[in-house]
FIKE-734250 format. One record per residue: residue in three letters; z, y, x of N, C-alpha, C, CB in turn. Coordinates in steps of 0.1 Angstrom, whole numbers, plus 5000, padded with zeros to 4 digits. Glycine has a CB too. Layout:
<pts>
ALAZYXZYXZYXZYX
...
</pts>
This chain:
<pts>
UNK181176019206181776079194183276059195181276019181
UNK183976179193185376139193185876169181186176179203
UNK187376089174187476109164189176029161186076049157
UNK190176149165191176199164191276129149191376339168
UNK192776079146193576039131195076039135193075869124
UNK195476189125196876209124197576229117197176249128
UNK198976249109199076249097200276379101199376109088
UNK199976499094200476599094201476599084199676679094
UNK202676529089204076539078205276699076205176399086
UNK206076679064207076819067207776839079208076819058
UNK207976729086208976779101207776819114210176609108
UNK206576759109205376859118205176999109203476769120
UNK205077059099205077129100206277249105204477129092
UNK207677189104208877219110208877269126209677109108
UNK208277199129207777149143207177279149206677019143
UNK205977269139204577399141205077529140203377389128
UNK206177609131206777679131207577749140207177659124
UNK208577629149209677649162208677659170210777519166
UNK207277629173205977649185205577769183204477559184
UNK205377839172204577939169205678019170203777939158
UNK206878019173207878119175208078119193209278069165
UNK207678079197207278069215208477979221207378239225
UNK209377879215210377829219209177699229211677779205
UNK208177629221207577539232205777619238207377359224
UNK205877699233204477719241204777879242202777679230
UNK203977919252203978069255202578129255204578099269
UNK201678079250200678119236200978259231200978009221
UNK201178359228201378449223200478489213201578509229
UNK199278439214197378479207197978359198195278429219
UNK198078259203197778079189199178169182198277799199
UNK200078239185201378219176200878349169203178219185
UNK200278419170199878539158198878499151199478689162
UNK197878429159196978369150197678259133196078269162
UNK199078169145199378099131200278189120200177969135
UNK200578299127201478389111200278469106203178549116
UNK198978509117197978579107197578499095196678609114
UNK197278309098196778199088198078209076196678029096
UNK199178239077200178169074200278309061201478119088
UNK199778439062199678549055198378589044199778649065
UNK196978539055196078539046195578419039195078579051
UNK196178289038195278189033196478119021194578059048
UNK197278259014198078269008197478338996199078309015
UNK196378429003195578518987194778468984194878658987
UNK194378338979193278248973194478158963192078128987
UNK193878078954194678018949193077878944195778128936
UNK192177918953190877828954190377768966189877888949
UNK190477608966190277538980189477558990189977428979
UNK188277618985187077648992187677758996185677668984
UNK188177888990188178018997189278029004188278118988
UNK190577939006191377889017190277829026192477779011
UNK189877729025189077649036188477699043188277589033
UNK187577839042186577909043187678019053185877959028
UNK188478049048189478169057189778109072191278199048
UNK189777979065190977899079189977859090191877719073
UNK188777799087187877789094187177909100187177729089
UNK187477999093186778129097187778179112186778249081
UNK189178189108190278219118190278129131191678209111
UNK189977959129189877899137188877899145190177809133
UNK187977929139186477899152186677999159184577919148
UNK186978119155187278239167187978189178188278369162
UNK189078129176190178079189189677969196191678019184
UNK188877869187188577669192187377669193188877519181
UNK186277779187184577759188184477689179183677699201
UNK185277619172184977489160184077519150186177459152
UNK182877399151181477459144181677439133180177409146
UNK182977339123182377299108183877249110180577169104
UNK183977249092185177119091185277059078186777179094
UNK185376989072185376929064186676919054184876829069
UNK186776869041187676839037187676769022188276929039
UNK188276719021188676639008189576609004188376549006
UNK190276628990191376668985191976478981190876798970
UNK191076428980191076268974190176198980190876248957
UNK190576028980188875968981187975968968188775788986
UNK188175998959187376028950186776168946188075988941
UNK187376288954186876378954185676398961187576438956
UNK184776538957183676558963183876648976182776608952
UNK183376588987183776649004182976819003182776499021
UNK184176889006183677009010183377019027184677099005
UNK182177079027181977129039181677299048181177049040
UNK182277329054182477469058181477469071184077509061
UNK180677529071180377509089179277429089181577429098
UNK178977359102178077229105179177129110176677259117
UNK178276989109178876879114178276859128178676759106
UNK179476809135178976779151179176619156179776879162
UNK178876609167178776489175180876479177177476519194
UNK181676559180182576559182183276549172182876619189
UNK184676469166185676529156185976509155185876569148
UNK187476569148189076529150189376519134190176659160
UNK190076369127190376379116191776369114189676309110
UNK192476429104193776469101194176419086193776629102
UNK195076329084195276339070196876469067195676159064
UNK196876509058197776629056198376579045197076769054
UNK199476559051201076529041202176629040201976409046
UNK202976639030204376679032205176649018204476839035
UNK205876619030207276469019206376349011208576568999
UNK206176369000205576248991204376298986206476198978
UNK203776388991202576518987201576458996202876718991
UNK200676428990199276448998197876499000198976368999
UNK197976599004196776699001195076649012197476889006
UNK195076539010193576509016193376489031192576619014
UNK192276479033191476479046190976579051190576419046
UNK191376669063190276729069189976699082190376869069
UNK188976749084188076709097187876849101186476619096
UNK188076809117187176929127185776859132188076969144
UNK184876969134183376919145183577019153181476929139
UNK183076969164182777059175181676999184184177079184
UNK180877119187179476999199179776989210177877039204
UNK181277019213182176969229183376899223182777129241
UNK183676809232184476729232185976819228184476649247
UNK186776819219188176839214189276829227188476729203
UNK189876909237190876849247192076799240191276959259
UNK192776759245193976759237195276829239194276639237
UNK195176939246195777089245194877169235195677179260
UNK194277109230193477209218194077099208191277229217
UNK194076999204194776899194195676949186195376799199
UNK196476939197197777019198197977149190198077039211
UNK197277239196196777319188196677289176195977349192
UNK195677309173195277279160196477199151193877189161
UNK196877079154197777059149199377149143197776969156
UNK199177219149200077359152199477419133199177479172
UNK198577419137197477579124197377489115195377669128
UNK197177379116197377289099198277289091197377149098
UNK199577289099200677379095200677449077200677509107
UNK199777569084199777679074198677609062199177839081
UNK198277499060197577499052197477479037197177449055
UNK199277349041199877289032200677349022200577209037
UNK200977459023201177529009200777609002201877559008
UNK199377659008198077748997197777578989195877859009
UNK197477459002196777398993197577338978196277299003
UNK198877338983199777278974199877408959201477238984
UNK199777528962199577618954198177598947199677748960
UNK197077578953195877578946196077448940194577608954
UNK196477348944196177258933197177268917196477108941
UNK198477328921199177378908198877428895199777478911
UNK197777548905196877648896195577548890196177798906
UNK194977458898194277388893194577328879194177318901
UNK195377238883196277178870196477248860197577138871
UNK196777318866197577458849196277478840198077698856
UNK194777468846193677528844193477418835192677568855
UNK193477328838193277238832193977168820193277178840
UNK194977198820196077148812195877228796197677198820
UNK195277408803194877468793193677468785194877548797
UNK192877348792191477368785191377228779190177408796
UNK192677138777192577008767193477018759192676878771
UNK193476938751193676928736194976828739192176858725
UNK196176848738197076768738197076618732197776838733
UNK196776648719197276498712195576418716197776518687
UNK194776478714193376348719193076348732191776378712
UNK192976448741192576408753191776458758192376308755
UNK190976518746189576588746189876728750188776588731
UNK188376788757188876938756189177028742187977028764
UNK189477158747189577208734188677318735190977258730
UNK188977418727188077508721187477588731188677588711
UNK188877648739188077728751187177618761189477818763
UNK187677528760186977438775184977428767188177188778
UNK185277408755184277388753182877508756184677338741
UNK183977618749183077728748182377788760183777818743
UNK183477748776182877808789181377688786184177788807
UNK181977548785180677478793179677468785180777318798
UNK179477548765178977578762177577698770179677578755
UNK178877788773178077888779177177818788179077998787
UNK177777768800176977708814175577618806178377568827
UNK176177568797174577458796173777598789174777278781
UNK173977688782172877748780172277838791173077808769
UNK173277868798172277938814171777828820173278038828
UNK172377698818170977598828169377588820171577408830
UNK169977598804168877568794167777688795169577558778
UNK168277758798167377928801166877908814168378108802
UNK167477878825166977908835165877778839168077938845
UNK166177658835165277568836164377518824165977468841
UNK164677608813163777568800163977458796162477568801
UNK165077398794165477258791165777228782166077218795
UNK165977138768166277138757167777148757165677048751
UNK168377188745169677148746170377138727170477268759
UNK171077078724171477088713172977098711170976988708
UNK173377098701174877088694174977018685175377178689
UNK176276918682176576848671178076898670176176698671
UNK178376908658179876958650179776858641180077138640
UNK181276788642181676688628183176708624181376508630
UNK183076688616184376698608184876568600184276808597
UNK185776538601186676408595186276468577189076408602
UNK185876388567185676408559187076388549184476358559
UNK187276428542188876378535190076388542188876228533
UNK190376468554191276438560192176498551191376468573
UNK192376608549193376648543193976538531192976798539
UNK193176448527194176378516195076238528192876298500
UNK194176248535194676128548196276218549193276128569
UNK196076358554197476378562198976338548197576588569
UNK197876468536198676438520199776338519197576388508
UNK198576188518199276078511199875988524198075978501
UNK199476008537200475928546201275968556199875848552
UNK201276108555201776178566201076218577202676118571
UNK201676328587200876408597200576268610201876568604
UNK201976208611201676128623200476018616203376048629
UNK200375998611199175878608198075978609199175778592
UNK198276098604196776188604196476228619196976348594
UNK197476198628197176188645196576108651198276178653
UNK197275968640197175838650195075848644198675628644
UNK194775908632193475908631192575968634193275908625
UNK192876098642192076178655192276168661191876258659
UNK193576088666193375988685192275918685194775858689
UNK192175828671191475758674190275758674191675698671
UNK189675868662188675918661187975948673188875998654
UNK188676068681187976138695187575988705189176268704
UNK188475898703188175748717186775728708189775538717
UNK186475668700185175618693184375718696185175578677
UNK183875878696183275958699183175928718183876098692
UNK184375958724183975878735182975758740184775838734
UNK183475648730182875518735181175548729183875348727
UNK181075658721179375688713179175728721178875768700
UNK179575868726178875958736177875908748179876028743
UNK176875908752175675948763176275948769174876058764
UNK176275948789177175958798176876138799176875848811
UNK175776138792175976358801176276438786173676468810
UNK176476348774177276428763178676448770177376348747
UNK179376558763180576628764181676648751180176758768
UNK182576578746183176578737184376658732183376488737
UNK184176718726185676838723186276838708185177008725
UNK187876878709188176938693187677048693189576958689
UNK187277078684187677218680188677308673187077248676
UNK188977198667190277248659190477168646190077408656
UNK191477148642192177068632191576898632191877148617
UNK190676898621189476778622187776798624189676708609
UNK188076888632186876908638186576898649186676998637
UNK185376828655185176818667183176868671185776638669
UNK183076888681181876948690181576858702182377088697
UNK180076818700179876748709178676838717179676608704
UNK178976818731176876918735176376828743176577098747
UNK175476798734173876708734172876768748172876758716
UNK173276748756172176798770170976818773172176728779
UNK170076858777168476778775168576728760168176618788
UNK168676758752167776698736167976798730168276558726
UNK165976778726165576848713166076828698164276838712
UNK165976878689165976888676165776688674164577028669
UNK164676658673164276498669165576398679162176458676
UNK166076468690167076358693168276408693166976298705
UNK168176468687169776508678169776458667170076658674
UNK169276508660168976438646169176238652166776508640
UNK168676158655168876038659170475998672167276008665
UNK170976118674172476058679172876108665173476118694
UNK172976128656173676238648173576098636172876418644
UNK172976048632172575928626173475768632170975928630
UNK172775788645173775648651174975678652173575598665
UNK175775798654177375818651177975798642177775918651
UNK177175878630177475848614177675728611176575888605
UNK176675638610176675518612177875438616175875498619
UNK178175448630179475388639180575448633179475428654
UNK180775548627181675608623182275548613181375718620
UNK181075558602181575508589181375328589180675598575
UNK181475328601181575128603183075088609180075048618
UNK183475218615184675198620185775168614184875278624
UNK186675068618188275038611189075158615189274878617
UNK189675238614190875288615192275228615190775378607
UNK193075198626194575168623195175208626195175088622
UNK195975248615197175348619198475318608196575518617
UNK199575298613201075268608200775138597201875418601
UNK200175048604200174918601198974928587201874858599
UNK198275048585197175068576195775058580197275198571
UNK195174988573193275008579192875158570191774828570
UNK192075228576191675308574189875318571192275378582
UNK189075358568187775408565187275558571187575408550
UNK186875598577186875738579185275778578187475778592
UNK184775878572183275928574183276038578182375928564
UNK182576078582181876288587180776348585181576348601
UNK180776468584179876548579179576598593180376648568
UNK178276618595177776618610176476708607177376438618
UNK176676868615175576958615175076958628175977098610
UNK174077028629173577028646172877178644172276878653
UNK172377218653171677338661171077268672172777448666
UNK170177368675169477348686168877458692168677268683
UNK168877468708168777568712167777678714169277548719
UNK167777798708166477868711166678018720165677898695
UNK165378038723165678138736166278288731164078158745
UNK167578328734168178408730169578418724167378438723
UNK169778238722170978248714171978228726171078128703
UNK173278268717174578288722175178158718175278418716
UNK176778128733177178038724178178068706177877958736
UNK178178168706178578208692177678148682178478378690
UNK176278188683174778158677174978028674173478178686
UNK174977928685174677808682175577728677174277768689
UNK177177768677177977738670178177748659178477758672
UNK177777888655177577928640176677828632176978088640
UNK175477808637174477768633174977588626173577788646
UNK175377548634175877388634177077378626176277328647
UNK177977458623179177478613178077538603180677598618
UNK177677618599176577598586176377448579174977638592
UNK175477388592174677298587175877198584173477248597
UNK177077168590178077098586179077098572178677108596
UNK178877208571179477248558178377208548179877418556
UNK177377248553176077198539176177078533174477198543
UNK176576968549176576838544178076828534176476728558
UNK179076908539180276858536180076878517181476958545
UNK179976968513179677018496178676958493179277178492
UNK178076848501177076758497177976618493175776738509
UNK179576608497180276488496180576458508179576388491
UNK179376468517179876388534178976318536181276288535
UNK179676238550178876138554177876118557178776088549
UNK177276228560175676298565175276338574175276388560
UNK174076438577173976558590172876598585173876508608
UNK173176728590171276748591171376898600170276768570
UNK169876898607170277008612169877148609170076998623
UNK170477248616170077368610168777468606170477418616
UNK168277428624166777488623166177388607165577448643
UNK165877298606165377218597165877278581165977058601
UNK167177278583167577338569166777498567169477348568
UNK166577538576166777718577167477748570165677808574
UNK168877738575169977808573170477928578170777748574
UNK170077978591169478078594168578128601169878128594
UNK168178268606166378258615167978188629164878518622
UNK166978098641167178088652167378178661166478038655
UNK167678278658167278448668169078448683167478688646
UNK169978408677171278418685171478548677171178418702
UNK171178628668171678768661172678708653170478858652
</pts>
């Protein structure tokens, strides 16, 4: 097995540029190949569909069966290709930037006039990749909630969507819970907005430290928050919806040197075949409001109330 480690800095790719212009190699195929990489793996702004171009361009020239890559060590390793007995690993830098790990396989030994090479075409990688992670971020940045941390409305609504196509396709239970800070508005009234922050910062951490490890926590907006209950039916919803309440209204709040009390009004839904995520949202803002003109401090869920048919209409 062989297994190449190099670190592809900005004056290699400087380097890779003055080669691919024929001043050290007389290559003429590797130097169009690296302005062909250097043109197409510029129209993705997604790691995989870069990855996928580059490997695709490279096996033509090196036979290279697979290659690997990872953005972090905590990231999940993409793989393009197959893995082989042979391979060459690369970390990929420029200036104080570090865009991961990739690997070559090959089921023949790597020469090192192909290294070389290659080291050449990594070049072009470092600034789709540095673009896609931008766009990444941005994506991200858009789908949380500034002041808590939590997502927000849109983030919620896509992974709304996705759990209900897993819930359809695998027949799996799934639920919703909506709560609302009960009284806030006299909270922001009599102490001001920043204390009415420091009490949905804190709020959303304690929904945190409640949450399941496969619940998903979100604002929705003002003092409202959305949680989606994974796998659970109606009866275990109803019983997180209870043990929150509970924790909730056991909770100290402090904020600008004040203890606070906070309770919520907590509706649920639960999912039936047909509904939208509109449906099931609707459904759980019902049942939340029911509790709320009840005082607070409550839940209960919708199907149970029949508040309205289950249909997603």
């Amino acid at each position: 097995m062989e297994l190449a480690k190099a670190t592809l800095s900005s004056q290699d790719q400087q380097r890779s540029q003055s080669r691919s212009d024929g001043k050290n190699t007389g290559d003429k195929n590797l130097s169009a190949l690296y302005w062909r990489l250097l043109s197409q793996l510029q129209a993705s702004l997604h790691n995989q569909q870069i990855l996928a171009t580059f490997h695709e361009r490279v096996a033509e020239y090196f036979a290279i069966d697979g290659i690997s890559y990872a953005a972090s060590p905590q990231s999940d390793l993409l793989l393009i290709g197959e893995q082989q007995a042979h391979q060459a690993a690369y970390r990929l830098r420029a200036r104080d930037d570090d865009f991961g790990e990739l690997t070559f396989f090959r089921h023949r030994r790597l020469l090192p006039e192909e290294l070389a090479d290659l080291e050449l075409l990594l070049g072009t990688l470092i600034s789709p990749l540095r673009n896609a992670r931008q766009y990444q971020n941005a994506i991200k940045a858009s789908r949380k909630d500034t002041l808590t941390g939590l997502g927000n409305r849109m983030a919620m609504t896509e992974q709304l969507e996705q759990e209900i196509a897993i819930a359809n396709r695998h027949h799996r239970p799934l639920s919703l819970m909506m709560l609302d800070i009960d009284k806030f508005k006299s909270v922001n009234d009599k102490h001001g907005h920043q204390v009415g922050d420091q009490v949905l910062k804190q709020f959303s951490g304690l929904l945190g430290k409640l949450n399941r490890q496969s619940d998903q926590s979100y604002r929705f907006g003002g003092e409202e928050f959305v949680i989606i209950l994974r796998d659970t039916e109606a009866k275990g919803a109803l019983v997180a919806a209870e043990r929150i309440r509970n924790a909730i209204a056991s909770h100290t709040v402090h904020a600008n040197q004040e203890d606070f009390q906070v309770t919520a009004s907590i509706g649920l839904s639960t999912y039936q075949t047909g509904d939208s995520a509109d449906a099931l949202i609707r459904r759980a803002d019902m049942a939340m409001y029911q509790i709320k003109n009840r005082g607070g401090n409550d839940f209960c869920c919708a199907e149970n109330a029949h508040l309205i048919p289950s249909t997603g209409e």
